[in-house]
C-alpha positions as CSV (number, residue, x, y, z in Angstrom):
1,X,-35.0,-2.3,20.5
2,X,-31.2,-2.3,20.0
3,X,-29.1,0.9,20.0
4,X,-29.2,3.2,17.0
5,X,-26.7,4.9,15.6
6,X,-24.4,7.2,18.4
7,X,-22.4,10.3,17.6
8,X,-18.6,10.1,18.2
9,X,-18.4,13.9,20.0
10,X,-14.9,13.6,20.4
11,X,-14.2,13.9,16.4
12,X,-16.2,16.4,16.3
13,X,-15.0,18.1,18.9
14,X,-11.3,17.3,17.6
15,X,-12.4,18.5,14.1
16,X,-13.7,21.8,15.3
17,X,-10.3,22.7,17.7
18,X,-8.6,22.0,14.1
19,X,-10.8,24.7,12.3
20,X,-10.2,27.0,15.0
21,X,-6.5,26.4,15.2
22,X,-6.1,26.4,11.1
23,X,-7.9,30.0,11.3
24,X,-6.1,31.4,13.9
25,X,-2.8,30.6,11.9
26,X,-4.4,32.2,9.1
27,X,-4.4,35.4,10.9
28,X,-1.6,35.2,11.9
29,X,-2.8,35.5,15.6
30,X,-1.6,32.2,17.3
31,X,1.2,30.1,16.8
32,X,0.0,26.3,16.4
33,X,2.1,25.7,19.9
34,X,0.4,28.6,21.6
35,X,-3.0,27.2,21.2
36,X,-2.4,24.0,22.6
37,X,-0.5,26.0,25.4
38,X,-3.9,27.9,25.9
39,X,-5.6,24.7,27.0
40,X,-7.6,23.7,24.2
41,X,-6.8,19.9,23.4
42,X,-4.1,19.0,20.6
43,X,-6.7,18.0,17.6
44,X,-6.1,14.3,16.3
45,X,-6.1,13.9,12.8
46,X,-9.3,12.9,11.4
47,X,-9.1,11.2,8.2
48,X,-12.1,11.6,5.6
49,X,-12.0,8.3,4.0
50,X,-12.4,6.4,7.4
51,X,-15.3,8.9,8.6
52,X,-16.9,8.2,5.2
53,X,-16.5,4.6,6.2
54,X,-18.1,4.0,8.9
55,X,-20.9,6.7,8.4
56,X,-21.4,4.2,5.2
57,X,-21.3,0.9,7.8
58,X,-23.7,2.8,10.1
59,X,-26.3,3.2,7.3
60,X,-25.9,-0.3,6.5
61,X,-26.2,-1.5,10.0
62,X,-29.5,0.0,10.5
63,X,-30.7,-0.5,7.4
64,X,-29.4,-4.7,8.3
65,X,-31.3,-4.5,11.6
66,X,-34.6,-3.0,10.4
67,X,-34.8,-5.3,7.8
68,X,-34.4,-8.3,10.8
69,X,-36.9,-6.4,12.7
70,X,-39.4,-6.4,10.0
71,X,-38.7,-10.0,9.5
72,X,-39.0,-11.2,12.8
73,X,-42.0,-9.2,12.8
74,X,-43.6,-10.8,9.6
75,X,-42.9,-14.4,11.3
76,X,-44.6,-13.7,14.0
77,X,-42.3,-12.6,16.9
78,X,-44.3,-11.6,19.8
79,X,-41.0,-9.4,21.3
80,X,-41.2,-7.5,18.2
81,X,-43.8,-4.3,18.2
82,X,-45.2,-2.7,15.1
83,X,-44.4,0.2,16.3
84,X,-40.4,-0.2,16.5
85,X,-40.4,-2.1,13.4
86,X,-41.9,1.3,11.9
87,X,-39.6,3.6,13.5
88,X,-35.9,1.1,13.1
89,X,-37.3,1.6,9.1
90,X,-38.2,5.2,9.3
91,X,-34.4,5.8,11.0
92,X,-33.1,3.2,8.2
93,X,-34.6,5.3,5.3
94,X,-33.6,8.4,6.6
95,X,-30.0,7.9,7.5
96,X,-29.8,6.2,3.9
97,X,-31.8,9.4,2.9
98,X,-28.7,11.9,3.8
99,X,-26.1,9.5,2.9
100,X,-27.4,9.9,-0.6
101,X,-27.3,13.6,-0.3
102,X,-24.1,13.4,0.8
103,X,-23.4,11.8,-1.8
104,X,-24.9,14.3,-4.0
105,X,-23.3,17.1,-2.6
106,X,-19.2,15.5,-2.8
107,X,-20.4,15.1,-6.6
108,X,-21.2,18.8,-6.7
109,X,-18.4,20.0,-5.0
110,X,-16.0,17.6,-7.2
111,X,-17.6,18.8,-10.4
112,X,-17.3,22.7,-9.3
113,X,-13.2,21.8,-8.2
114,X,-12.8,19.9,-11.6
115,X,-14.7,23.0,-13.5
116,X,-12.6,25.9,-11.6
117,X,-9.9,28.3,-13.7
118,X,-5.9,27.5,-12.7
């Protein structure tokens, strides 16, 4: 069975020092300098559209491969189980699942923005 879908922890990570540095400014605790000077890593700059991307080409990817497991499965491929066939369309359906709830919630939070008082 091929490799599923792998977490980048290093945006994460990178997105998270950003929050904390963005909130310390806030307070007026930490210069931006000071917290890099602390130790904590200087945070790249994570763009949404290209995380939206390629959480969008992941979902498609194993949607791609579980529909190639299920038909090498259906032709008769004796390296293919039942049982990984069943689970690479179970992870297909789910991550396509949250996409669409993603989804769901960007519409929300869009229509709440567009609705809000200047």
């Amino acid at each position: 069975m091929a490799s599923s879908t792998v977490i980048d922890t290093s945006r994460i990570e990178a997105m998270v020092a950003q929050l904390k540095a963005a909130a310390a400014r806030a307070q007026g605790n930490v210069e931006p300098a000071a917290s890099v000077a602390q130790g904590e890593k200087a945070a790249t700059r994570v763009d949404f559209a290209d995380v939206l991307k390629s959480s969008l080409d992941q979902v498609n990817d194993s949607q791609k491969a579980a529909a190639k497991m299920s038909q090498s499965f259906a032709l008769g491929d004796n390296s293919v189980n039942l049982s990984d066939v069943m689970i690479a369309g179970q992870k297909a359906s789910i991550s396509f699942q949250t996409s669409i709830q993603v989804r769901n919630k960007l519409v929300s939070a869009y229509r709440d923005i567009m609705t809000m008082q200047v």
